[in-house]
C-alpha positions as CSV (number, residue, x, y, z in Angstrom):
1,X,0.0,0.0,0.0
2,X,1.3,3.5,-1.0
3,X,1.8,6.2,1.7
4,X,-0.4,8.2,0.0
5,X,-3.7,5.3,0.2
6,X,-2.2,4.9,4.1
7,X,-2.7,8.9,4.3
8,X,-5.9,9.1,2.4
9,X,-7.2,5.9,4.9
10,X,-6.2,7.7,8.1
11,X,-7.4,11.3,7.0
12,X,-11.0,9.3,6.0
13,X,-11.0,7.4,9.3
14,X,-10.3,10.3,11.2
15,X,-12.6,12.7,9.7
16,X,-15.2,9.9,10.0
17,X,-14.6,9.6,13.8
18,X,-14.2,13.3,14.3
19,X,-17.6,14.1,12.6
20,X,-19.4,11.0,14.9
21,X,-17.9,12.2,17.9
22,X,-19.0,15.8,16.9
23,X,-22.5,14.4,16.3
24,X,-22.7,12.4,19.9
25,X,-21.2,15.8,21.5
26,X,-24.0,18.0,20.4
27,X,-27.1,15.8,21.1
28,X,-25.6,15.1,24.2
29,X,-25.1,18.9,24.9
30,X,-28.6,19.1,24.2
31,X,-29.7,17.1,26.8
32,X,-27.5,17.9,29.3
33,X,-27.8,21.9,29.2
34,X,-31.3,21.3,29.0
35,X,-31.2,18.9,32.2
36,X,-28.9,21.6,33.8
37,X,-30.8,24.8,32.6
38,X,-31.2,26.6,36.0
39,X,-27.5,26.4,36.0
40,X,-26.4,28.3,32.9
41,X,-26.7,31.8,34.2
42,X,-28.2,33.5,31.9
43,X,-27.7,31.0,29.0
44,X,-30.3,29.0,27.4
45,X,-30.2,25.2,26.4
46,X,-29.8,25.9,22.7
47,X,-27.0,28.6,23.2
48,X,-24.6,27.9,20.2
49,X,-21.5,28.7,22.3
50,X,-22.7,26.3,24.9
51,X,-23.3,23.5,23.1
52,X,-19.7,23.9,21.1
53,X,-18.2,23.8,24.7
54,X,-20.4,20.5,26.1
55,X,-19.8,18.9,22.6
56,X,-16.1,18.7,23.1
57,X,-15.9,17.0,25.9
58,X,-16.9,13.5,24.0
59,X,-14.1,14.0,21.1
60,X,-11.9,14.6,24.2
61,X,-13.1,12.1,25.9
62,X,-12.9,9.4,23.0
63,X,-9.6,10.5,21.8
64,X,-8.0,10.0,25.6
65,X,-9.5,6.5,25.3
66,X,-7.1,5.4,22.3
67,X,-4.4,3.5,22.7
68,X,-1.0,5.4,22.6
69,X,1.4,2.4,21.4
70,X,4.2,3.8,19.4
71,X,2.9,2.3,15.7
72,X,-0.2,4.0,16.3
73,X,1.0,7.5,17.7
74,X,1.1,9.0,14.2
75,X,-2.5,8.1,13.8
76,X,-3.5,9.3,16.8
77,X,-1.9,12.7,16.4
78,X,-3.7,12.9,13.4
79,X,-6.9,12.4,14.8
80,X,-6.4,14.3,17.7
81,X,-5.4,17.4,15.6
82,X,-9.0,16.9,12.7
83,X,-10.8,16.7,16.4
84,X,-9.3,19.8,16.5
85,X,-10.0,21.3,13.8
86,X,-13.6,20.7,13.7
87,X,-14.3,22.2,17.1
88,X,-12.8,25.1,15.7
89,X,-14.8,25.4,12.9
90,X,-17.9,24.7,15.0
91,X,-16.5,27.7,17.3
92,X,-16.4,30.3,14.4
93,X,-19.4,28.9,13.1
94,X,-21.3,29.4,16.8
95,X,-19.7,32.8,16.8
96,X,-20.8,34.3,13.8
97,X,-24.0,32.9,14.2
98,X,-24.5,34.8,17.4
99,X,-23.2,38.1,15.6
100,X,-25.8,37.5,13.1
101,X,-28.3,37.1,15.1
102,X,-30.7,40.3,15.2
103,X,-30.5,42.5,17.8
104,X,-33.2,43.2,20.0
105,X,-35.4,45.8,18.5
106,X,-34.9,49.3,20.3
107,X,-38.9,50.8,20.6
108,X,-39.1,54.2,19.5
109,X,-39.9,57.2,21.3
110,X,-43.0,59.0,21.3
111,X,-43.2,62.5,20.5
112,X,-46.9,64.6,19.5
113,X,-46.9,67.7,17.6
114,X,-47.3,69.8,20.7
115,X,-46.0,68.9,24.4
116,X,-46.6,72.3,25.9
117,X,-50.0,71.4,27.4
118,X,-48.9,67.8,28.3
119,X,-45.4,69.4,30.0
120,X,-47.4,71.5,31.7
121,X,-49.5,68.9,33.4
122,X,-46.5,66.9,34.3
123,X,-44.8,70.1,35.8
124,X,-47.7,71.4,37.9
125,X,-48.3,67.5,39.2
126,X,-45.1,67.1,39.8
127,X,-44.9,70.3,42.2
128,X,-47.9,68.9,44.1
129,X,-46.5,65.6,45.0
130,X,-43.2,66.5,45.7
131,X,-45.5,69.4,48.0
132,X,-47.6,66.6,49.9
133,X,-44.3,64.6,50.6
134,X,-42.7,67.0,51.4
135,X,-44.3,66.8,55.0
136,X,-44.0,63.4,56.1
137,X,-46.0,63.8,59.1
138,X,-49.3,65.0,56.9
139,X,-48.1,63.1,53.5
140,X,-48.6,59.3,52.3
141,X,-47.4,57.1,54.3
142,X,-43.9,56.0,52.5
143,X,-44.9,52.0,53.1
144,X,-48.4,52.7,51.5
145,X,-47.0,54.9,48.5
146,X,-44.1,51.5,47.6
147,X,-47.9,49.1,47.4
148,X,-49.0,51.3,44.9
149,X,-49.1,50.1,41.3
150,X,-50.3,53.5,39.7
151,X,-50.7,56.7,41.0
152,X,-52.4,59.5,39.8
153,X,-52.2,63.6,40.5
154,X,-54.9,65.7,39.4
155,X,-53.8,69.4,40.2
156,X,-56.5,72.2,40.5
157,X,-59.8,70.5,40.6
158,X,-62.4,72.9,40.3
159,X,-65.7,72.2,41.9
160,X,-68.5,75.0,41.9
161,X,-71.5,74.9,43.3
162,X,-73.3,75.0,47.0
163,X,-75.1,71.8,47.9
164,X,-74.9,70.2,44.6
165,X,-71.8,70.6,42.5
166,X,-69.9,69.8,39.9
167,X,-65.9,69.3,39.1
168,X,-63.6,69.1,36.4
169,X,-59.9,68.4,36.5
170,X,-56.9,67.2,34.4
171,X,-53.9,65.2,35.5
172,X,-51.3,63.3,35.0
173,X,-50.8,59.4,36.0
174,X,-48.2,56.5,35.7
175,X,-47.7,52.7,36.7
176,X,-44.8,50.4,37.2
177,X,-43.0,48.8,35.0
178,X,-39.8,46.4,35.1
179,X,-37.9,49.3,34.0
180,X,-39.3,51.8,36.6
181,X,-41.8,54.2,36.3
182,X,-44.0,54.3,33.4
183,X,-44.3,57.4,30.8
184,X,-46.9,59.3,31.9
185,X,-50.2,59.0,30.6
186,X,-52.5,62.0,30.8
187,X,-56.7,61.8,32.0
188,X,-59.6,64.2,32.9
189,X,-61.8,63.7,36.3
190,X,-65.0,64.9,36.3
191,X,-68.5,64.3,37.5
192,X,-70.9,66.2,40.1
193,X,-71.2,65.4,44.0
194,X,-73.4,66.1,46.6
195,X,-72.2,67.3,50.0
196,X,-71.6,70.3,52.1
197,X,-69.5,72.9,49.3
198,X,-68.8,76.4,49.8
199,X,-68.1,78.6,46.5
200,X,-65.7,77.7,43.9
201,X,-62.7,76.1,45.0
202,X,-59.9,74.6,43.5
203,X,-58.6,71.2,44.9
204,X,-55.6,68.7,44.2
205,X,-55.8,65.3,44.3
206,X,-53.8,62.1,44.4
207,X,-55.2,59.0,43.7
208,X,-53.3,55.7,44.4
209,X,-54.4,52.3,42.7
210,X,-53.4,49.9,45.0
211,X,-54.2,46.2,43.3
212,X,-54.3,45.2,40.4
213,X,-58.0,45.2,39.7
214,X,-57.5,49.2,40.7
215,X,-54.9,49.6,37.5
216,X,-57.4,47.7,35.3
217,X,-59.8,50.1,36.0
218,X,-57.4,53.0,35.4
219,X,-56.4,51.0,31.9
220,X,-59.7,51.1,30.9
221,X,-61.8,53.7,28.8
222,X,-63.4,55.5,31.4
223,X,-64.7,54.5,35.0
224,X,-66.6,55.8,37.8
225,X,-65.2,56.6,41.5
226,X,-67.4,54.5,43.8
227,X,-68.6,52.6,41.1
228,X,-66.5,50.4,39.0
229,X,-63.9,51.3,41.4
230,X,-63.8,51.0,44.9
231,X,-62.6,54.0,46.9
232,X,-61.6,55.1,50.0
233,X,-60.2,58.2,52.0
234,X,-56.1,57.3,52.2
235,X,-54.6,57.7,56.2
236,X,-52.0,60.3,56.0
237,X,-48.4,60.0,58.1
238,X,-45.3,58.8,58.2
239,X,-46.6,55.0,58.2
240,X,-50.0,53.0,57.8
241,X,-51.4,51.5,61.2
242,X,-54.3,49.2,62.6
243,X,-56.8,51.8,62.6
244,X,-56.4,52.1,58.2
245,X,-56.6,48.2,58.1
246,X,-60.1,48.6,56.7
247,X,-59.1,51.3,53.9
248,X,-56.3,48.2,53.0
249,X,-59.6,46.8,50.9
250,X,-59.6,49.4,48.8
251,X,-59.0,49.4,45.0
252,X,-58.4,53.0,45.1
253,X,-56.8,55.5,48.0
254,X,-57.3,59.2,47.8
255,X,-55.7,61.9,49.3
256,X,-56.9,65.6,48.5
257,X,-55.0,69.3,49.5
258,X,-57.5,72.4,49.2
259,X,-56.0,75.4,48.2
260,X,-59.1,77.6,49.6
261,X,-61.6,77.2,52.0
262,X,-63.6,73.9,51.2
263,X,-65.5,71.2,53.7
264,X,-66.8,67.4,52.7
265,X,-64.8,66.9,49.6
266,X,-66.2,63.2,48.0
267,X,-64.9,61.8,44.9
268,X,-67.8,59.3,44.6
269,X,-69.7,59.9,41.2
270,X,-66.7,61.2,39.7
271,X,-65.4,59.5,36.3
272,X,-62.1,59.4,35.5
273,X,-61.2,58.5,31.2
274,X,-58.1,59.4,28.8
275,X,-57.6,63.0,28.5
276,X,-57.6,62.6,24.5
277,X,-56.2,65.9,23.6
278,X,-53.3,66.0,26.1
279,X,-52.5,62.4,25.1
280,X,-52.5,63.1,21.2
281,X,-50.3,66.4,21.6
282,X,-47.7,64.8,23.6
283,X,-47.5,61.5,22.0
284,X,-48.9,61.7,18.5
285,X,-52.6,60.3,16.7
286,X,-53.8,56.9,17.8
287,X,-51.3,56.7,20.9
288,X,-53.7,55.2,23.9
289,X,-53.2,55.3,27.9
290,X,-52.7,51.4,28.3
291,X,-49.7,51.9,25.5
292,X,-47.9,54.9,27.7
293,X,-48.7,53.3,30.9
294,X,-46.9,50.1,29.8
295,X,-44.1,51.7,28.0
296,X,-40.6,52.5,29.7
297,X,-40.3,56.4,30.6
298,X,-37.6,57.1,28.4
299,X,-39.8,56.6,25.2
300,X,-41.9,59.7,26.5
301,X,-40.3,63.3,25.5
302,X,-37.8,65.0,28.0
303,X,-40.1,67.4,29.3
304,X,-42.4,65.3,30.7
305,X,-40.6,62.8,32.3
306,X,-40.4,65.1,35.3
307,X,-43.7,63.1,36.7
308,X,-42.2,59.2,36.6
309,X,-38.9,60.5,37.5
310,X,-40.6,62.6,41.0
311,X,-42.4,59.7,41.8
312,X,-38.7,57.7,41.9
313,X,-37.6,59.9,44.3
314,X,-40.1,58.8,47.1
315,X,-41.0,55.2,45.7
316,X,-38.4,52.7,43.1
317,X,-39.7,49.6,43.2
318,X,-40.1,48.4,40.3
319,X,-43.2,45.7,39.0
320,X,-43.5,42.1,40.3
């Protein structure tokens, strides 16, 4: 036999056992990442660069396994070197198949044709809650504000009337997310009340959803205080106690700061919906509440991202 037949037997044998071996390595990466999944940090079972790694060990494995007498060292060099060589290429394969791979898609930000109005909310609600916190002793209680999966200010609610009235207000509101607080999205209370009212006065508000059935009702078209959703008078202070055990129930907890003299203030009957012109000039046609109050804050325009980033300083947790 010619050394060239002896070479072209040992190079066919040896990229014959190299491309078996390969073979066995990868289905039995795939079982064993996928056995040992919890332990991959951050890796899945079908990670390319995981399974090159797991599918070496057989090659290595076999190739220890042959016998290393001194006619057959030549061959085994050979071997050894192919096994090699194809766990390379399986490397640069793997790693331009994760450079190929398409990045995750960035969403763009939002921007209307006019944020004045919207800015404007977000300022003067802003200015009210960092107000109201400002004095722990007759603010929300810090524990009850890091429940809270929305929260909603509604500065300057005007109610007119004596006896019967009626109220109208804009504000600003915004939910968790896992990235924080959500953009803000921007809604209208109004609605009539009965109860003891003297004149026109103007009245802020902050509204906490506390539950989840609380942020569906904010999330949907338009709903009614006391009616579709469950409100209570929120305890002020520095912390909640035994006594506000009973408000716990609540699907929504409102706190109010008159700016003039005013007596009995009740938000049942009042409906809260998407303020529809604020939320088209900041965001653009078409944008709705349950998009901004589900999207991360930095898709929102810099001026007002003053709200999410004010409610930070007092609350950070982010969503379950």
């Amino acid at each position: 036999m010619q050394k060239r037949d002896v070479l072209k037997l040992v190079l066919g044998k040896g990229m014959a056992l190299a491309v078996i071996d390969t073979a066995i390595g990868l289905v039995a990466a795939q079982a064993l990442t996928r056995l040992m999944s919890s332990l991959l940090f951050e890796e899945t079972p079908t990670d390319w660069l995981t399974f090159v790694i797991a599918s070496a060990v057989f090659p290595a494995w076999r190739y220890s396994l042959v016998e290393k007498r001194k006619e057959t060292m030549r061959n085994n060099r050979i071997i050894f070197w192919l096994s090699v060589m194809s766990l390379v290429l399986l490397t640069v394969l793997a790693a331009n198949s994760q450079t190929r791979k398409p990045k995750s898609k960035v969403e763009p930000p939002f921007r209307g044709p006019n944020t004045r109005e919207g800015a404007s909310q977000a300022q003067k609600s802003s200015k009210v809650l960092r107000e109201i916190m400002g004095t722990p002793d007759q603010g929300i209680p810090k524990d009850l504000l890091d429940k809270a999966e929305c929260v909603m200010v509604v500065p300057q609610v005007l109610k007119v009337g004596f006896i019967v009235g009626g109220q109208r207000g804009r504000g600003v509101a915004s939910c968790r997310t896992r990235y924080g607080w959500s953009a803000p999205a921007y809604f209208e209370m109004k609605g009539g009340s009965i109860g003891f009212q003297i004149g026109g006065q103007a009245t802020d508000f902050v509204l906490l959803f506390m539950n989840e059935s609380g942020m569906k009702n904010l999330l949907s078209d338009r709903f009614e205080m006391g009616g579709e959703g469950s409100v209570a008078a929120g305890p002020v202070g520095r912390t909640t106690t035994a006594s506000t055990d009973a408000k716990m129930d609540a699907q929504i907890l409102s706190y109010s700061r008159s700016k003039g003299l005013f007596a009995g203030v009740s938000l049942k009957g009042s409906v809260i919906s998407p303020d529809e012109s604020d939320m088209e000039g900041t965001y653009g046609n078409g944008v709705t509440a349950t998009t901004i109050l589900a999207a991360n804050k930095k898709r929102a325009p810099a001026e007002v991202q003053v709200f999410p980033n004010t409610l930070a300083q007092y609350s950070s947790r982010t969503a379950n």
